[in-house]
N, C-alpha and C positions, 0 to 999 in steps of 0.2 A: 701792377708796379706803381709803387708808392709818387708822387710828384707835390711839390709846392706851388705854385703856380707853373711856372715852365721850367723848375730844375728835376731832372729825375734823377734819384735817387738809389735806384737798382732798386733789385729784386725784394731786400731787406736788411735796412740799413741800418746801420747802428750809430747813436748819435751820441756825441760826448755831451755831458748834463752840464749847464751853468753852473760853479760853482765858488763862493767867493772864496779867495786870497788860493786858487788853485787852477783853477782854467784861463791862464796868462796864457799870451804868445810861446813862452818857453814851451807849456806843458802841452800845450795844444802841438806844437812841433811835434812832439814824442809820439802822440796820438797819432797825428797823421798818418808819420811813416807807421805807424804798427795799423794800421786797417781804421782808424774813424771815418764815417762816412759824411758825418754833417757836425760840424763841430757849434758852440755857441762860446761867445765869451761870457766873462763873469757879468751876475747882472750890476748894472749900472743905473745910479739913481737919478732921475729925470730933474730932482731940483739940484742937484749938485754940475749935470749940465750946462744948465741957465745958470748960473751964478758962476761958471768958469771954474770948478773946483779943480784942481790939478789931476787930483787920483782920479776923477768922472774921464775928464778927456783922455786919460794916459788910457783905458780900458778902451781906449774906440780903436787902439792901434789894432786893423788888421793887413794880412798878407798874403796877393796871389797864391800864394802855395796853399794858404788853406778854404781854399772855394772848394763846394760853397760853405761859405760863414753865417751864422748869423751872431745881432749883436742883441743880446736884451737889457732891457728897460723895466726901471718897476717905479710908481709914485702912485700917489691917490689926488693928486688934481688935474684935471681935466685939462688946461691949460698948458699947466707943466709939462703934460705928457704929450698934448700935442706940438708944442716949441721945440721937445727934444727929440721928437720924430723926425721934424724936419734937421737938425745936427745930427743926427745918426743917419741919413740917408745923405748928408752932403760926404761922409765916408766913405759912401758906396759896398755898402755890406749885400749881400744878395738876400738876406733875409730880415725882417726885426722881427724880435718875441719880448713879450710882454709878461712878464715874471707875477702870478698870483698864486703863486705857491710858497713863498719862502716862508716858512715860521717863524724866523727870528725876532722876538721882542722889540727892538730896535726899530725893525721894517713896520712889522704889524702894527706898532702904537702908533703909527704915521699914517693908518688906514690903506698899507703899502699891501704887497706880496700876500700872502695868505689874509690877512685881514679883509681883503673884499671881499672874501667867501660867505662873509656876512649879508653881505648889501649884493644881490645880483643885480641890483639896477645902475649898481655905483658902476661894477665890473663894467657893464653893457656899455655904458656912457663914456667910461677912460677908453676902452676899447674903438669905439667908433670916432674919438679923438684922435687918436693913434690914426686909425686906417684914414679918413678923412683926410690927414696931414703929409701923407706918403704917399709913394707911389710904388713904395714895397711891398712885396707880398708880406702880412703878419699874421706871427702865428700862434699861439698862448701856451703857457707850462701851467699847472696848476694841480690841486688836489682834491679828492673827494668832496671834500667838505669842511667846517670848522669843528664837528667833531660828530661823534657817533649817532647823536637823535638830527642833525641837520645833513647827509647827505644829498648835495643837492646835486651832482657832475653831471647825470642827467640831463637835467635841467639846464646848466648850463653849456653841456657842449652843444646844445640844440640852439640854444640864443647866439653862440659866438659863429657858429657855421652859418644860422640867419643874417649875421651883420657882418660877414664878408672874413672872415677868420679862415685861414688855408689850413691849417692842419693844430693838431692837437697833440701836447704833451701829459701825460696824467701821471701823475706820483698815487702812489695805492694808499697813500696815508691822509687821516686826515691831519689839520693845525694841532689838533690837540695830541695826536700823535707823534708831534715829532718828528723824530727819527726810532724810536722806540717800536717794538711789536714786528708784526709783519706787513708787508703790502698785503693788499686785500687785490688780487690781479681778477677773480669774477666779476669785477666792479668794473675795470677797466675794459674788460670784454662785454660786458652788457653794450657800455656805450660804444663800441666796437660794430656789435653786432646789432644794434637799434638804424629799423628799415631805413631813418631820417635824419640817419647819417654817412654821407659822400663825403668828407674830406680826410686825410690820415687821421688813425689814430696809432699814437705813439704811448710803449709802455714805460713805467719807470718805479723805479725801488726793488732793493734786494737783489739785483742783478750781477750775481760772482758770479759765476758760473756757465759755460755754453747750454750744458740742462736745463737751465732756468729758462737761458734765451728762447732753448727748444719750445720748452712750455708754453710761452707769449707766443709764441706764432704758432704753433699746432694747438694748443689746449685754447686759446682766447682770440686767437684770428688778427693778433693787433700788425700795423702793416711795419712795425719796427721797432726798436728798443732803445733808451737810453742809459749811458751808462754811466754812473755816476762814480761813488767811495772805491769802487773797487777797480776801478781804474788807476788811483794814487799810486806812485812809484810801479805800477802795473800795465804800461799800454799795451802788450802784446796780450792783454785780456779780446782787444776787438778781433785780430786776426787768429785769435784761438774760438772763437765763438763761430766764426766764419768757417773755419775748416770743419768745426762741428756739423752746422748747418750743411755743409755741399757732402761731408764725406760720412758721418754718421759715426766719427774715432777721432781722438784727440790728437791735437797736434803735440809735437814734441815742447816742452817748455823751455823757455830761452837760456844759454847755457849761461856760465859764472861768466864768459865772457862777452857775451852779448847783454846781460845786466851791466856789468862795470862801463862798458861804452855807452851806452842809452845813458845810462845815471853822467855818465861823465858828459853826454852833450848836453842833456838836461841844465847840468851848471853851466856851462860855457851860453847855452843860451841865455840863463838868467842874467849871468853878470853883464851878457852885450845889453840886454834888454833894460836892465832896472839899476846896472852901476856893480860896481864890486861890492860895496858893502849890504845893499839890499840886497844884491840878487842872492849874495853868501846868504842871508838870513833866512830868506822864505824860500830858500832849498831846503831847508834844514827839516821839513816834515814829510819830504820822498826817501827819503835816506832806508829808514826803517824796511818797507815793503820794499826798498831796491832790493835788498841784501833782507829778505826773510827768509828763516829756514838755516842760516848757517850756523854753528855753532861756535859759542862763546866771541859774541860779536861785541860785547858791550863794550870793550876798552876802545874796540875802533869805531863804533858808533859816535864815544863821545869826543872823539876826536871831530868828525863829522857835524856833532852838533853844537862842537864849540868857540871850532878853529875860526877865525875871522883872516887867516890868509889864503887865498888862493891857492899859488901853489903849492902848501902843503895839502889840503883837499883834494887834487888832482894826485899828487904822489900817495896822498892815504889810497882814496879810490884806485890808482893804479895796483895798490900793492896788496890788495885783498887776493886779486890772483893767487900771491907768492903763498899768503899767509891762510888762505882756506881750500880746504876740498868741497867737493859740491856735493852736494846732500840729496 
């Protein structure tokens, strides 16, 4: 049974993936009640902390209900990283993770998220910054490698479980991969199953599916999954994955009106959380996967992705019922 320092985590958990401008307090709510077992917020940039950036601190908002959290963190100086460990643990998160997996151009050209994959020494150094500075158990996301001749995960989930790192998240890609191709999950099961390593390992990429999730824990031993894209407008992806694993048969899929209530608290969390007018905005990309599958949705879509009033949004969403059959 998988554990972080002293949280257990059951049997095999499934853990919502960092994801920016999508793993807010709203979307993590949905999560929750639909089966996440460990959820993380979006990551959060270490210089943007120290300098007081508004969006850095607004992303530290967490909440009782969803323990345990963690919060992650990504920079390339040492420093930095240690200053913001100490502000992320004055929150009281029960975990921090330390993001060296993100691709994004943005991050990378700052020697941030995937870009350490380069420099293992650099990784090792921001790393024992981070733990030095805390008194959180921390944990790391990351990737293969920086691309196909440099796999190095190996290598370093050995270094990070040497300098005090609790558990491990592995995306099956490397930087140069993207999002593109497939997870490579042998990869993440080698370092699974290598004698000299005791701490979790966690799987990640490609994960629709309860068969998939099946496959990471019977085909590569990993002690749990995270779940990222396919979670969007999707949270009853965790408790259909679950029923898979205990029962060996699909759960029932949630009806038209079990979507239209999720989607409908969805907003209502947004607009408590981020205002009416942002929170309308960046609902605007669950919409789609709320309501996939039904036909000829596009006229009420774009109502959905237009409207800037609430309560018409709320009456649109009510009235999908009247106006579709389930598919």
């Amino acid at each position: 049974m998988p554990k972080i320092a002293h949280i257990d985590l059951g049997d095999f958990p499934l853990l919502l993936a960092p994801m920016e401008d999508v793993s807010d307090p709203p979307f993590r709510y949905v999560c929750k009640k639909n089966g996440a077992d460990l959820m993380y917020t979006e990551f959060i940039s270490s210089e943007g902390l120290i300098r007081d950036a508004i969006k850095s601190k607004k992303k530290l908002d967490i909440f009782d209900y969803e323990r345990p959290i963690g919060i992650q963190i990504f920079g390339g100086d040492e420093d930095a990283m240690a200053m913001s460990a100490k502000i992320v643990e004055a929150t009281n998160p029960d975990i921090l993770d330390i993001n060296f997996g993100c691709p994004v151009k943005k991050v990378v050209c700052k020697g941030a998220g995937a870009g350490v994959l380069k420099d293992v020494e650099l990784m090792v150094r921001l790393t024992q910054s981070v733990i030095k500075s805390t008194r959180l158990p921390v944990t790391v996301k990351t990737r293969l490698g920086w691309d196909e001749s440099s796999i190095n995960i190996m290598e370093v989930a050995e270094r990070l479980q040497d300098i005090g790192v609790q558990a491990l998240s592995i995306h099956g890609r490397t930087r140069a991969q993207m999002y593109k191709g497939h997870a490579d999950w042998t990869m993440i099961g080698r370092v699974k199953n290598n004698p000299r390593i005791k701490i979790p390992i966690f799987g990640n990429g490609d994960i629709e599916t309860p068969e998939q999730a099946w496959d990471m824990r019977n085909k590569f031993g990993v002690d749990g999954v995270m779940i990222g894209r396919a979670s969007i407008g999707y949270p009853w992806i965790f408790n259909e994955i679950k029923h898979f694993l205990k029962t060996g048969t699909h759960a029932a899929k949630p009806t038209l009106e079990q979507r239209i209530e999720v989607c409908k608290t969805h907003l209502l969390k947004s607009v408590e959380w981020k205002g009416e007018k942002l929170g309308i905005v960046e609902m605007r990309r669950h919409y789609t996967n709320y309501f996939r599958g039904l036909d000829h949705f596009k006229e009420t879509r774009m109502i959905l992705v237009t409207s800037t009033h609430l309560q018409q949004l709320i009456e649109t969403i009510e009235g999908v019922k009247q106006q579709y059959q389930e598919v």
